[in-house]
N, C-alpha and C positions, 0 to 999 in steps of 0.2 A: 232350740231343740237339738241343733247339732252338739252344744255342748254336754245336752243328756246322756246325748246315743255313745258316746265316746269310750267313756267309764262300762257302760255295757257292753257293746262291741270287743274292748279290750276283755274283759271276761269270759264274752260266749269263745275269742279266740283262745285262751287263757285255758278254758275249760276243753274246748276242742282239740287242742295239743297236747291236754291230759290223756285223753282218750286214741292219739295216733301213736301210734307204735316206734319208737326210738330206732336210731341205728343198731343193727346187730352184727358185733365184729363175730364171721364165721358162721361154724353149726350154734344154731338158736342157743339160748339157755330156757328154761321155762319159765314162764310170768303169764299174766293174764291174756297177752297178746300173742305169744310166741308157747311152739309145739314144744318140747321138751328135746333137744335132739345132742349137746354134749352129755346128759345125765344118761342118756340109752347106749349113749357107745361107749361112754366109760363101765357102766354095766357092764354091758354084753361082754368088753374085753377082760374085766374080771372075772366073768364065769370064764372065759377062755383058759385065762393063765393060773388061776386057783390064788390063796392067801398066801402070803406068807408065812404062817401061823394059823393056827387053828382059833378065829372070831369068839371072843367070850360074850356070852348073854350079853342083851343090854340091862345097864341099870335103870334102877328108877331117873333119875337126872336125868341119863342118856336116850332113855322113852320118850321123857317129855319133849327134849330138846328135838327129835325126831319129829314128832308129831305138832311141833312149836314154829317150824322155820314157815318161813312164806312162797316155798316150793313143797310140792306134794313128793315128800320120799317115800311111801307108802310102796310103789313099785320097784325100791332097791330091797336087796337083801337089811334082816332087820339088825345091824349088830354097829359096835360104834366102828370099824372099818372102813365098811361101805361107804356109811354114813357120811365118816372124814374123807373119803376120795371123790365121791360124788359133789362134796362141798367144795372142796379145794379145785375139781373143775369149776365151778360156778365162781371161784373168787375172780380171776383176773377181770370178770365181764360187769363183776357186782360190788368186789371188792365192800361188803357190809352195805350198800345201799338199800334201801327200798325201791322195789320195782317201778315206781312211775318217779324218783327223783330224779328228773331230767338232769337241771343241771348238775348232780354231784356226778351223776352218768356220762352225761357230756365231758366233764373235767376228767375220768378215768379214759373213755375211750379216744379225745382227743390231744390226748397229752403226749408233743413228739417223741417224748425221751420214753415212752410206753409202748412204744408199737412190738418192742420185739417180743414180748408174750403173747404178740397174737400171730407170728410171722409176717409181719407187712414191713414197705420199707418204710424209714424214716426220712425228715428231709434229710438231704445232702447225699442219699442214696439214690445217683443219677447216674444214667446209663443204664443200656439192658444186660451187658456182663458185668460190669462194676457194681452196680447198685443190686444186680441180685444177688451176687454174691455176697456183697457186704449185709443185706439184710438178711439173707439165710444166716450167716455166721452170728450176729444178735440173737437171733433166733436158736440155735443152737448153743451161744452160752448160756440163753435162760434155760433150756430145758439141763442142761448138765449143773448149772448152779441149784437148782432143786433135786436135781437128782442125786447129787451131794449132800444138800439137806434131808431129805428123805431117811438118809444113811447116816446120820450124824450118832446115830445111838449102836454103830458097825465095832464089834468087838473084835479080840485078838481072832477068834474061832470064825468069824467071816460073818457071826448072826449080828442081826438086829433085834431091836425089842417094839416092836409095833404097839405096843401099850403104853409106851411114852407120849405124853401129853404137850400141849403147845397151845398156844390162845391163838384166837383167830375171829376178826373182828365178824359179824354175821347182823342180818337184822333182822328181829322178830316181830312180829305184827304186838302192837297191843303192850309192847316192851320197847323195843325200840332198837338202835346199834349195842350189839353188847358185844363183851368179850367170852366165847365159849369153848373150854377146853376138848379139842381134839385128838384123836391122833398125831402125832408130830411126822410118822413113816407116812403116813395113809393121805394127809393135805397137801404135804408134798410131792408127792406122786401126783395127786389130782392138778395140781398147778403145773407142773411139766407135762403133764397129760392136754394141757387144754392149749399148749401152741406146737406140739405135735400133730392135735386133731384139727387146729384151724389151718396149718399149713395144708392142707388138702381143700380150701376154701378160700383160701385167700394166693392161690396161684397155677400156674397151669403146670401138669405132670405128664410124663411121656406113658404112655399108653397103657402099660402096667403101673403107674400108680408109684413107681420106685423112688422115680429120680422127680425134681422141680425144673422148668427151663426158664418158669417167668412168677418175681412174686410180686402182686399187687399193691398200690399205694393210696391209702387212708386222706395222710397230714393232708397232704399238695392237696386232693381232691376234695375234700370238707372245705377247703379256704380257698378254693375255685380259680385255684391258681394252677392245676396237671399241667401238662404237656403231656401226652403220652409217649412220645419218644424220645424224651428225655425223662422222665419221672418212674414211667411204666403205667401197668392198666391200673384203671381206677378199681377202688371195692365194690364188688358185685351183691348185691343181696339175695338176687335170685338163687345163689349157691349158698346160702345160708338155708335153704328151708332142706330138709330130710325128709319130707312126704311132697315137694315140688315134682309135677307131672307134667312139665315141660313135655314136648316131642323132642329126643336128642340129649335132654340134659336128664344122660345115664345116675338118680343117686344114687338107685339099690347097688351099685357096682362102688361109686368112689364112697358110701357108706362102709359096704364093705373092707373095703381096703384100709380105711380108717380105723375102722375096729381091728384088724388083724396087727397096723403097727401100733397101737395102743396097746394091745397084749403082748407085743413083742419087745414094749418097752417095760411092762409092769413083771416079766420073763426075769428080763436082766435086774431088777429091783428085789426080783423074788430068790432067786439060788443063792446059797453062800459064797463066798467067798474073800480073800483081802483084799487091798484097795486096789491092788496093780489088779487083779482077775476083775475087778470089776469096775477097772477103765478101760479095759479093754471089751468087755461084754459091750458098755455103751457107746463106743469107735465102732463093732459090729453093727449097732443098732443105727448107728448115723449113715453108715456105708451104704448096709440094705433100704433106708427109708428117707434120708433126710442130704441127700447130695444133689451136686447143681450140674447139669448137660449144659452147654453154653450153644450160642448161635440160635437162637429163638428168639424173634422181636417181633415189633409191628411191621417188620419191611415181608418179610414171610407170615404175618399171621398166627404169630407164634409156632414155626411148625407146622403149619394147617391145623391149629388145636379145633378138635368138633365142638370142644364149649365152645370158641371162640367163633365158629358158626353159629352156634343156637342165640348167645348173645347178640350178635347182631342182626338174625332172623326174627330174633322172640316176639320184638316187639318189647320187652319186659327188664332190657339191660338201663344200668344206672352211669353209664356211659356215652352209649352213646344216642342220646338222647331220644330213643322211640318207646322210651318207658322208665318209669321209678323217679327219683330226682336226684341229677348229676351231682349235686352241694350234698347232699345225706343219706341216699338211700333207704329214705323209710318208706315205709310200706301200712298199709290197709287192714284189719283183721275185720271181719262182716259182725261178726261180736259185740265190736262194739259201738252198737247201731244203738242200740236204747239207753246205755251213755250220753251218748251224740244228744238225743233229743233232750236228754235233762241237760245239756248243756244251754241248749239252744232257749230252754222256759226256762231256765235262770238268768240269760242274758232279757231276753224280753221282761221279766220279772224288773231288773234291774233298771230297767228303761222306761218302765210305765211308774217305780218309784221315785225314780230321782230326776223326772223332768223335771226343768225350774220353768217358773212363772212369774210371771210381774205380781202378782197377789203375796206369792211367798216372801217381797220384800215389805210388803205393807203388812202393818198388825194384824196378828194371828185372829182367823177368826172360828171357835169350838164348833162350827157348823160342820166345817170342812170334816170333823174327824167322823162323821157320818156318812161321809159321801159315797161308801162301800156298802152303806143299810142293805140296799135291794139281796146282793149278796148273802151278806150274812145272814138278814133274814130267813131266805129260802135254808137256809143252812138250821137256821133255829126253828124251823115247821118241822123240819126232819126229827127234830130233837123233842119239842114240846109243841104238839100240832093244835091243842086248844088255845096254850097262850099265844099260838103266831096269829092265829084269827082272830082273838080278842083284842089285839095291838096294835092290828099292821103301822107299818111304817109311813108317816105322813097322817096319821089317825087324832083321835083327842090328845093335845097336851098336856092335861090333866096328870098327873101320874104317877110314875113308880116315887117311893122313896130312897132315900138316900142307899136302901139293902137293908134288909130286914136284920136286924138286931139277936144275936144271940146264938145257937149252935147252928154249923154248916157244913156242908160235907163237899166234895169236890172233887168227880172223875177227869183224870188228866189225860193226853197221849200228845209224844212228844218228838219230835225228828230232828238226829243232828244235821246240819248244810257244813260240819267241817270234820270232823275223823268222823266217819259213817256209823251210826247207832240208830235206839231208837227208844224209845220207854212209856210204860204205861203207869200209871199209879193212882193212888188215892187219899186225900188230906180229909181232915177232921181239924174244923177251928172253930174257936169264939170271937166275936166279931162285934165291933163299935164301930161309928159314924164314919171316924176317918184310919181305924186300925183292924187289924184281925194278926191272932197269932194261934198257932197249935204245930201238928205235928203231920208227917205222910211219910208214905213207904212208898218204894216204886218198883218194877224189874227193868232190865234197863242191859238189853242184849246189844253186844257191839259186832260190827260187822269189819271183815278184812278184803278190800280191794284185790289186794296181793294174792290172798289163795280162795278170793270168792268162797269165804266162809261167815256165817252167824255163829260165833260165839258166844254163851251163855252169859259172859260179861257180869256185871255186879248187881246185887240188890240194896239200893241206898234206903236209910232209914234216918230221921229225923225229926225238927222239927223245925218253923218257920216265923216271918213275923211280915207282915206288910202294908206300909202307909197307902191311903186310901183318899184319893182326891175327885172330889166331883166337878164334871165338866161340864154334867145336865143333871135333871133329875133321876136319868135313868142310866148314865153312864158316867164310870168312875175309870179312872186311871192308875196302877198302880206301881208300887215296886217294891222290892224285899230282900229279904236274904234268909237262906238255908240252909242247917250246917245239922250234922250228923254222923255218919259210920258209914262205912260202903263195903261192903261184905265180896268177897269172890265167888262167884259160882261153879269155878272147874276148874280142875288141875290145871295149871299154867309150866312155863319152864320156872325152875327156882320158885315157884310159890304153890302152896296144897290152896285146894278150893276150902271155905270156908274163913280164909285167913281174914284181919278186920285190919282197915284202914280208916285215911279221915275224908269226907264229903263236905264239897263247898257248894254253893245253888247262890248265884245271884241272878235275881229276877227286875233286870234294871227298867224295863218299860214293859208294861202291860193295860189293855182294857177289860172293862168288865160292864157287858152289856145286859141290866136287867131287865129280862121278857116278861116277866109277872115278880108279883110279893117273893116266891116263892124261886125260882129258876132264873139263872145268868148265863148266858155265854162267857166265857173267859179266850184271852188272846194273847200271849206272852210272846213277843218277837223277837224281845232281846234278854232270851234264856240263856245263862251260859254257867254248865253244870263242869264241876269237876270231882267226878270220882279217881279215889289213890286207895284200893285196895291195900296196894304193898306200898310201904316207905320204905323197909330196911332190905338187902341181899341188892334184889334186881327190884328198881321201883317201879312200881306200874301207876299211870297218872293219864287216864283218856280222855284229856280236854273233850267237851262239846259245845258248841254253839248250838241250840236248840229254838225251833220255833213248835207251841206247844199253842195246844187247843183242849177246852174244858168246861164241863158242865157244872156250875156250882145247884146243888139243892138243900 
């Protein structure tokens, strides 16, 4: 038995660290887990500072792309602008991943030679003068190396062209990592944007918000290796959340303050001028918001920092151990509670299939595959409550045939267990002893983790063929293959609804339990459909693994 549990266990864990919420370097970004809290202050400080330009319509592309990503931009301004700064903050933290790819997440946010897009130090940034100022000053070349970028289209006249385009890797639910043209002005602002805004999170400031005295360290602390007074504080997550109600841990104020030098940075992005006026706008901008006060460590408490009272009062700090976890800092969302429990009946699922037994080494006996009758049965009264009586299970021998010979019809419904879907449909076949072939349509809507969305997904249409073996009189086992067209049912990015692609269905192991002449239960476990709406531009291909249930009459 222990060798059962194993395979399970590692799944229900598998499944349960799908569902816990990752490290968040800073103010949140938005995902299923996490409040939206870089996309509102880069907002907010755009309405402060205004466009550079006057934001032309969105196009159709630039519609879909909007309403395509796997964050809800719905509450930014609708134009591609926004769009690309609001992006470009999201990239340093997502960098194209999808929201629960731990590891490719992991490998961004734990990458030493990375730290300084988020303001933290790196290793070999030891001491609490030395090493803050060495990671301020990382810190400060990535936001001026973007802020250069940003300006790369900066003519003799001091303007820019913010309609300049640039790829930028992103991932789209239901498409996948793709490359989509942005703003080239507008992504680079958001990427200098977002270790500006984490610097206010990832270290302690003197009382107006102006100056840094202590920045925080990630590396050392994820490989549980800190020291704090030689390394400095570890990463806090409590200061990551933008609606945290802490007593003491003031956000509406260091929200604030955030937003005003975000606008004071997209200021200096926005006025004309040549390259000398506008190295020196951003020497202003570092003066006012982004300089280091020294003589603040652990021997004083930072200064008496009051974060660094609430953090050790809270109960809730990821240092020093009366809350969160020291090694990661993750955290809890209550969200995702009924997650949790499909994880927990899939691990059990898993454990009551793949226990081994002494039996399973000795020849297979077709009794066994009955063992689940009582079940089913109760399942097939629901369905046909005259044949369940006339039948029951353990009743006369005598019985069905091989499945009645000739036309057959066949409602399906079908759930994927790997990219989230689900489909209903209906076949029409003719049918021999050991064969049946014809044809089925189905609808067949996909679901997105990432922006907790049901999309309209495709309608496959085909036809089918499948060998037919009997294990009893009344039960047959089967498998198949299905091939057809898989139609799109809604605007996507890069593809119009209606567009025709190819569908593949293989139906590798299936039962087929007949209750009368006339009525089967059907049980397809190892369904595995692939609809490909799009082959050409951007392709779309929504593998599923399916386990499908069905009523043949």
């Amino acid at each position: 038995m222990r060798s059962a549990l194993a395979p399970a266990l590692t799944l229900a864990l598998s499944l349960f660290l799908s569902f816990w919420s990752a490290p968040a370097h800073a103010w949140w970004v938005d995902d299923p887990l996490h409040r939206s809290c870089h996309e509102r202050i880069t907002h907010a400080a755009l309405l402060q500072a205004g466009y550079v330009a006057p934001p032309p319509a969105l196009s159709k592309d630039d519609g879909r792309l909007r309403a395509s990503l796997q964050f809800d931009a719905s509450p930014y301004d609708a134009n591609i602008y926004a769009l690309s700064l609001v992006m470009g903050v999201r990239w340093p933290d997502a960098q194209g991943a999808p929201d629960f790819d731990f590891y490719q997440l992991a490998e961004v946010h734990n990458d030493p030679a990375g730290q300084g897009p988020h303001c933290l130090r790196a290793p070999g940034h030891d001491g609490a003068g030395p090493g803050d100022e060495a990671a301020l000053r990382d810190c400060r070349s990535h936001i001026e190396r973007h802020y250069w970028a940003a300006l790369k289209t900066l003519d003799a006249a001091g303007e820019v062209n913010p309609a300049e385009r640039e790829l930028i890797a992103e991932f789209i639910p239901f498409v996948g990592r793709a490359a989509v043209p942005v703003s080239g002005f507008y992504v680079n602002a958001g990427i200098a944007l977002h270790a500006v805004e984490d610097s206010f999170t990832h270290s302690y400031r003197t009382s107006d918000y102006r100056r840094l005295v202590h920045v925080f360290n990630w590396s050392d602390q994820v490989r549980g290796t800190i020291d704090e007074s030689r390394d400095g504080h570890g990463h806090e997550g409590l200061l990551d959340d933008c609606e945290d109600r802490t007593p003491g841990n003031d956000v509406a104020a260091r929200m604030g303050a955030t937003v005003a030098a975000a606008a004071d940075f997209l200021r200096a992005l926005n006025q004309p001028g040549d390259r000398a006026v506008r190295q020196q706008r951003l020497d202003r901008f570092f003066a006012d918001w982004m300089t280091y006060q020294p003589g603040c460590d652990l021997a004083n408490e930072y200064c008496d920092s009051p974060l660094q009272r609430v953090l050790r009062d809270s109960g809730k700090s990821d240092v020093y151990g009366s809350g969160g976890c020291a090694a990661a800092g993750w955290s809890v969302d209550p969200s995702g509670a009924p997650l949790l429990i499909v994880a927990v009946a899939a691990a059990l699922l898993v454990a009551t299939t793949t226990a081994p037994s002494r039996r399973r080494r000795r020849r297979s006996d077709p009794r066994r595959v009955l063992s689940t009758a009582p079940a089913l049965w109760a399942a097939a009264a629901l369905l046909a409550p005259s044949a369940a009586r006339a039948h029951p299970p353990g009743g006369p021998t005598q019985a069905f045939t091989d499945g009645p010979r000739g036309y057959r019809s066949e409602v399906r419904a079908s759930l994927s267990v790997q990219n989230p879907a689900y489909a209903v449909g209906f076949t029409g076949a003719w049918a021999w002893r050991r064969a049946e072939a014809g044809g089925f349509v189905e609808i067949n809507p996909w679901y997105s983790v990432e922006k907790r969305y049901t999309q309209l997904g495709a309608t496959n249409v085909g036809a089918f063929a499948h060998y037919l073996h009997p294990i009893r009189r009344d039960v047959r086992v089967r498998a198949g293959l299905g091939l057809g067209v898989s139609i799109l049912n809604q605007d996507w990015y890069g593809t119009d609804a209606g567009n025709l692609g190819l569908y593949l269905n293989l139906r590798l192991l299936g039962v087929v339990w007949n209750l009368s002449d006339g009525i089967a239960l059907t049980v397809d476990g190892f369904d595995v459909a692939l609809p490909a709406p799009q082959l050409t531009g951007w392709p779309i291909l929504y593998a599923q693994h399916r386990l499908s249930f069905g009523v043949q009459f």
